[in-house]
C-alpha positions in Angstrom: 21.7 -11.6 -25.1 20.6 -11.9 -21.4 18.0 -14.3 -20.3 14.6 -12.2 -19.3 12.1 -13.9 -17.1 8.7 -13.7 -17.9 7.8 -14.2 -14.3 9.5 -12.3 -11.1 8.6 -12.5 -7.7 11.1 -11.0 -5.1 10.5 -11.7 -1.4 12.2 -9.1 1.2 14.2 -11.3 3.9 14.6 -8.4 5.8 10.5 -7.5 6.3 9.5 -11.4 6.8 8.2 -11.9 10.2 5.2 -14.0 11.5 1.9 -12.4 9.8 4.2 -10.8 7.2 4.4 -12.1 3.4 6.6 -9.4 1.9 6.8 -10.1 -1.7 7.2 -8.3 -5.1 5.9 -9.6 -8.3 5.3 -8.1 -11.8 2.4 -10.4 -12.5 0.3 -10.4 -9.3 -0.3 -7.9 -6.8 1.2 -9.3 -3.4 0.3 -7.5 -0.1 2.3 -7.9 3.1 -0.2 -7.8 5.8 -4.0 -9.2 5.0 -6.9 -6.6 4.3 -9.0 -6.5 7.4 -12.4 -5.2 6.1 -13.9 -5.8 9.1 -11.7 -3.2 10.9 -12.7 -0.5 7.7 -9.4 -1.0 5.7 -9.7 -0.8 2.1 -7.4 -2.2 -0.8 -8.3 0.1 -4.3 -7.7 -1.9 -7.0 -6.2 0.9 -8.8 -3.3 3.1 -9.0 -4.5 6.4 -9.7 -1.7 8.4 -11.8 -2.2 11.7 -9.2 -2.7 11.5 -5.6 -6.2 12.6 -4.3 -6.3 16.6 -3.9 -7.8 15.7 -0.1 -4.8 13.3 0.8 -2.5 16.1 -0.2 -4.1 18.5 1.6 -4.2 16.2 4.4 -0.7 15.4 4.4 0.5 19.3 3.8 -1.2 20.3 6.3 -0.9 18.4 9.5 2.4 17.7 11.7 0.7 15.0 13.9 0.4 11.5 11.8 -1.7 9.8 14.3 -4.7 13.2 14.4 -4.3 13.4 10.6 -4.9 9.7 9.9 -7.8 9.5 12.5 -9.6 12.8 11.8 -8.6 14.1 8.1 -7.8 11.4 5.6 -10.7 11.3 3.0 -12.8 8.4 3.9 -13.4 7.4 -0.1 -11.1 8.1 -2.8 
């Protein structure tokens, strides 16, 4: 029978730069880059099984990334 660790990190060579930690684990969450809540970024501690009807809309209806995340992503989920 093969071996199943109870503990699994994985850590992407490829992304790992200076101010990067790219790393997987099924135990902890691990985020690449640092939350900077003084610049209005958020980390939800949840995984919500749907995505927002607002961020849909959002992402259906604008071509331009950069006016869609500035002016029509929903603040608060």
């Amino acid at each position: 029978m093969p071996y199943a660790p109870t503990t699994l990190t994985f850590r992407c060579p490829w992304q790992q730069k200076k101010g990067i930690d790219a790393q997987f684990s099924i135990d902890e969450e691990k985020v690449a880059f640092i939350i900077q809540e003084e610049l209005g970024e958020k980390d939800y501690p949840i995984i919500y099984v749907k995505p927002h009807p607002k961020t849909m809309s959002a992402l259906k209806d604008h071509t331009d990334v950069l006016e869609m995340y500035k002016y029509y992503l929903p603040e608060h989920l």
